[in-house]
C-alpha positions in Angstrom: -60.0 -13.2 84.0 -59.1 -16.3 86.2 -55.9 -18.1 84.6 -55.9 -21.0 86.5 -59.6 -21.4 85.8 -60.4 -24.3 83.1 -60.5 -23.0 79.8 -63.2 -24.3 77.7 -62.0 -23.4 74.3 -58.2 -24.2 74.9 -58.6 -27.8 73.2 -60.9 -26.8 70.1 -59.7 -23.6 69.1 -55.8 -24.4 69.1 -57.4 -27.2 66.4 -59.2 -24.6 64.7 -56.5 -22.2 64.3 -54.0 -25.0 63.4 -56.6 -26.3 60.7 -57.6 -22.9 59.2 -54.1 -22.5 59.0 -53.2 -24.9 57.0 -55.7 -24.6 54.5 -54.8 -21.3 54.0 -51.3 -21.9 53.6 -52.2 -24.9 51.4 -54.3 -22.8 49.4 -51.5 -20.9 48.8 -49.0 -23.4 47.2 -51.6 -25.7 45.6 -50.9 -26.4 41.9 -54.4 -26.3 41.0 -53.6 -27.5 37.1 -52.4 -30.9 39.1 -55.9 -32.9 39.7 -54.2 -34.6 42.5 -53.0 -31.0 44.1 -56.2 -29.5 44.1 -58.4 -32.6 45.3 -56.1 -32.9 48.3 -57.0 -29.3 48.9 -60.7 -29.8 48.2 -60.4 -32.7 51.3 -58.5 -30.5 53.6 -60.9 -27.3 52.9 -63.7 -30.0 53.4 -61.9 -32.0 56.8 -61.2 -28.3 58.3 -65.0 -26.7 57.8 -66.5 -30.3 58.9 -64.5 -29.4 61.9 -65.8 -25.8 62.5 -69.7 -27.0 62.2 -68.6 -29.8 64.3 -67.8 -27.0 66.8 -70.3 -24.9 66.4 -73.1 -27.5 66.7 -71.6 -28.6 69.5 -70.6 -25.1 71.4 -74.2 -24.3 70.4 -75.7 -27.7 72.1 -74.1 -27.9 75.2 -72.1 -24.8 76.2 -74.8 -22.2 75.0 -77.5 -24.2 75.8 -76.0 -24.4 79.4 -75.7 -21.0 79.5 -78.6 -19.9 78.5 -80.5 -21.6 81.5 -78.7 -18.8 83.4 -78.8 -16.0 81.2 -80.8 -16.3 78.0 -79.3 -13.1 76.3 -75.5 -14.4 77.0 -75.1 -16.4 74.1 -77.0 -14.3 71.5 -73.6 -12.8 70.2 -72.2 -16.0 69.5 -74.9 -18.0 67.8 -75.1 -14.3 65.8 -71.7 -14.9 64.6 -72.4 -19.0 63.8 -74.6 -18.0 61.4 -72.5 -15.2 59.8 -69.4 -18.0 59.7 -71.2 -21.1 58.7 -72.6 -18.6 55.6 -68.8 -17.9 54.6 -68.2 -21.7 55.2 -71.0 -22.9 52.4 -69.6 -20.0 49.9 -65.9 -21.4 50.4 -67.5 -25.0 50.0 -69.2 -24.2 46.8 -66.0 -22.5 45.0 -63.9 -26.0 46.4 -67.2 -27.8 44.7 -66.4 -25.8 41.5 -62.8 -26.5 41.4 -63.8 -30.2 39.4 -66.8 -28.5 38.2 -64.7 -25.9 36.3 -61.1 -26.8 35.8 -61.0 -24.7 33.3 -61.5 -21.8 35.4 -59.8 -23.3 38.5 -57.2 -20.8 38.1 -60.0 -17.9 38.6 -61.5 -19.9 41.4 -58.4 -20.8 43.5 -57.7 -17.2 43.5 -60.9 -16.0 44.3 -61.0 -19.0 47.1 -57.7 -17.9 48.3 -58.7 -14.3 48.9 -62.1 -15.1 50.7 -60.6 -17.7 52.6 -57.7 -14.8 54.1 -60.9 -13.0 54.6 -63.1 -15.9 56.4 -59.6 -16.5 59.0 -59.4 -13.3 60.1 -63.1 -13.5 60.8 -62.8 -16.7 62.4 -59.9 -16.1 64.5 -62.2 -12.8 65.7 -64.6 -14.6 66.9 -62.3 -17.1 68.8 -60.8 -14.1 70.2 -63.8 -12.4 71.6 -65.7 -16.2 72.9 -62.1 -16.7 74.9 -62.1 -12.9 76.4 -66.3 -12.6 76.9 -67.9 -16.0 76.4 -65.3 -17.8 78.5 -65.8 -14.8 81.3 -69.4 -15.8 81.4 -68.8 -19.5 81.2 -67.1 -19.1 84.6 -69.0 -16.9 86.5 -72.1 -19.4 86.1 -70.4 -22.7 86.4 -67.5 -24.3 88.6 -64.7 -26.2 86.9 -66.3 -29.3 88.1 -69.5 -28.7 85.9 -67.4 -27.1 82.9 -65.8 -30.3 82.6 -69.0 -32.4 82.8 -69.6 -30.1 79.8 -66.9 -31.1 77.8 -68.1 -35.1 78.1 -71.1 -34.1 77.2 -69.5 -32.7 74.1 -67.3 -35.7 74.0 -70.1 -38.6 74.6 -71.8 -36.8 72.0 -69.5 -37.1 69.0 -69.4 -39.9 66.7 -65.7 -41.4 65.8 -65.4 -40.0 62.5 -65.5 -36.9 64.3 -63.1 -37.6 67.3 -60.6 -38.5 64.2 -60.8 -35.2 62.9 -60.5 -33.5 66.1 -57.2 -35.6 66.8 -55.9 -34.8 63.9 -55.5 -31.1 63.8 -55.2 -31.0 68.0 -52.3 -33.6 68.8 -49.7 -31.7 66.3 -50.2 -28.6 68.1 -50.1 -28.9 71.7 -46.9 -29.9 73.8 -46.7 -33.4 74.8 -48.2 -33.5 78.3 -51.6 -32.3 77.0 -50.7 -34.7 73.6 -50.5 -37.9 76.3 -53.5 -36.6 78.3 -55.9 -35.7 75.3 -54.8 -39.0 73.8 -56.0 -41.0 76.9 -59.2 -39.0 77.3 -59.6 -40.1 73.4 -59.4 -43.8 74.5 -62.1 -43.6 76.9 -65.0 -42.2 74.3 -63.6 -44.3 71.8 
């Protein structure tokens, strides 16, 4: 694999992995008796898998699609594992849905939530895994950086600014300052 190639995935899955992150660890120390513990949980949980179909949409409708025009079996593996993630996304959602619906079983639920969310991160961070070793690989043996990054405007022209917000959020924490100042400038031109 080229290092000093442009790496597609660097900006949205160091936001991923910070965001899953959290909500797990947040899961962990919630106080789910305290109302206002567990609804700031249910609007991380609810911020962080916005974010991943946010990703996945977007992956799917420009970098897929893109690579699909030169190899329509490349990205069959990945939109196979979408599917497979955004299903353990809407049965996470529905047990942060039943944390109001059932406080008197929230204790049941946040444990149950807790154990498939471990699950769902390991997953996750899988997948992330293999598209930076395979998809990547593919990515740039079909396009130059040049077109890669005409990619990621598309991407970027494409999202609304609710959605750049959220982005921001979990990316500028968790990269060093030099990408912070460049990703913030890039920020201010689709905004």
């Amino acid at each position: 694999m080229q290092t000093n190639r442009k790496k597609v995935y660097d900006f949205p899955h160091k936001a991923i992995r910070y965001g899953i992150s959290k909500l797990v660890q947040e899961s962990g120390r919630t106080d789910y008796s305290d109302p206002k513990d567990a609804l700031q949980l249910i609007e991380l949980g609810k911020e962080v898998f916005q974010m991943l179909k946010i990703h996945a949409r977007d992956e799917e409708g420009v970098s897929l699609r893109h690579l699909e025009k030169k190899d329509p079996q490349t990205s069959l593996k990945d939109k196979e594992e979408h599917r497979y993630l955004e299903e353990k996304i809407e049965k996470l959602e529905s047990l942060l849905d039943r944390f109001q619906a059932e406080i008197e079983q929230v204790q049941f639920h946040s444990e149950e939530f807790y154990t498939k969310l471990i699950r769902f991160q390991t997953d996750y961070f899988s997948h992330m895994t293999r598209e930076e070793e395979e998809t990547q690989v593919r990515l740039h043996l079909y396009f130059s950086d040049p077109e890669l990054e005409d990619h990621q405007k598309e991407i970027m022209n494409s999202l609304q600014g609710e959605e750049l917000k959220i982005w921001a959020k979990y990316l500028i924490p968790n990269v060093p300052t030099p990408i912070k100042n460049r990703f913030e400038e890039m920020l201010k031109t689709y905004s």
